[in-house]
C-alpha positions in Angstrom: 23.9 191.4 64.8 21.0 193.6 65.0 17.5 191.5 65.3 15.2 193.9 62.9 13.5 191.2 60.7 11.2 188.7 61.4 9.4 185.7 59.1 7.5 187.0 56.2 9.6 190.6 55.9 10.1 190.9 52.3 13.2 192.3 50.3 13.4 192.8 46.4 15.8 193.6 44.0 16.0 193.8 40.3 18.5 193.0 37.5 18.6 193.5 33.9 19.7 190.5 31.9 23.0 190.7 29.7 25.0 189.0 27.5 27.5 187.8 30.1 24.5 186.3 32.2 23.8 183.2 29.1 24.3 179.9 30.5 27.8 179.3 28.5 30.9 176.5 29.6 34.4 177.2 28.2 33.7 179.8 26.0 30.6 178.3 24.0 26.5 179.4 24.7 24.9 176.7 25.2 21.3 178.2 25.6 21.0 182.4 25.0 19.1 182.6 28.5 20.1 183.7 31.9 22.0 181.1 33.6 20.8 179.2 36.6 24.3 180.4 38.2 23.2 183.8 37.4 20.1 183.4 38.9 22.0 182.0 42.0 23.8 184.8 42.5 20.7 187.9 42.1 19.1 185.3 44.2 22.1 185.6 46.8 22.4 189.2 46.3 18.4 189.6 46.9 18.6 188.1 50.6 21.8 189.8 51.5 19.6 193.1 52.1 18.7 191.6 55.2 22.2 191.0 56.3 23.3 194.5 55.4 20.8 196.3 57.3 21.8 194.0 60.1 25.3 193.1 60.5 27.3 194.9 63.0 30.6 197.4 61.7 32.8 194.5 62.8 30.4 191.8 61.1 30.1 190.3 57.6 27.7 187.9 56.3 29.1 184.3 54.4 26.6 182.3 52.6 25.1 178.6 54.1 23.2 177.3 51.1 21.6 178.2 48.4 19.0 176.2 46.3 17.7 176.7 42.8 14.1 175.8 41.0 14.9 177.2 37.7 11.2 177.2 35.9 11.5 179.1 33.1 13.6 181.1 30.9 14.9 184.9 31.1 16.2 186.5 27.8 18.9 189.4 27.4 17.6 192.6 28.1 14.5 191.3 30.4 14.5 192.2 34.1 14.6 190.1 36.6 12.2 190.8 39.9 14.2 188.9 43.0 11.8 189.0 46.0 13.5 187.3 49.1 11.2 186.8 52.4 12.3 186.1 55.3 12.0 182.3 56.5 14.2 182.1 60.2 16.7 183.5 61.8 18.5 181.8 64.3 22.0 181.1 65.8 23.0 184.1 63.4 21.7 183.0 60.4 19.1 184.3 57.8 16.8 181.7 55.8 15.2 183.3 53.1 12.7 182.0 50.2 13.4 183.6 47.2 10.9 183.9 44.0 12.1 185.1 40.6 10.0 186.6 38.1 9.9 188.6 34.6 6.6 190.6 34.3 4.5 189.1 36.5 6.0 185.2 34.8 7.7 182.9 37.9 11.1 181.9 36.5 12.9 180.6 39.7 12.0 179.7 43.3 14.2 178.3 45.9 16.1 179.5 49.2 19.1 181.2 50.8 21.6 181.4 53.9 23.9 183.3 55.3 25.7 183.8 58.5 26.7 186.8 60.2 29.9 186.4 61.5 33.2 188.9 63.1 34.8 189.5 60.4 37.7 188.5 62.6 36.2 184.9 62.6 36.2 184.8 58.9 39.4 185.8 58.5 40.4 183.2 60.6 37.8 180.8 58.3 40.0 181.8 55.1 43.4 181.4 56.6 44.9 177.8 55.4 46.4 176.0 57.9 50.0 175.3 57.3 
């Protein structure tokens, strides 16, 4: 694992709202907004810049935790602003705040983790015992 970041480096990424992102259970909408598990995952996606630019070849990152203030509502076809900053890193793991926004308007705050990790040891991770 390459040590490149320190607290307070900043990532962002940016995603466009669609129909498949609407908070919806077994088929029915239930609110025609972007979906707090959407946001979870462009939150997710956000911090794992860091852990590209510094896993090893032979290393992957797996996610720790991930926590959710959803605040306010996105609509379809809005874009999304994720900015993920860097908390800690220690024993091989990022901690990242993350705030979501839509022009300028804070929609989500909350925080990431991830682990980087052989990809030999997570293999071994998602192998069932028998």
């Amino acid at each position: 694992m390459k040590q490149i970041f320190k607290p307070g480096d900043r990532k962002q990424t940016t995603y466009l709202v669609t129909q498949a992102d609407v908070a919806a259970f077994g088929g029915e909408v239930v609110h025609p907004v972007c979906s707090t598990f959407a946001l979870g995952r462009e939150a997710e996606w956000a911090g794992r810049q860091f852990v590209l630019d510094m896993r090893e070849p032979h290393e992957e990152g797996i996610g720790t935790q991930l926590v959710i203030n959803h605040k306010a509502p996105a609509f379809v076809g809005e874009e999304i602003v994720v900015t993920a900053t860097v908390e800690k890193i220690e024993n091989h793991e990022i901690i990242c705040s993350f705030e979501a926004s839509v022009n300028g308007r804070i929609i989500a705050t909350g925080k990431t983790g991830q682990k980087i990790l052989s990809r030999e040891k997570i293999n071994r991770l998602f192998t069932p015992s028998t």
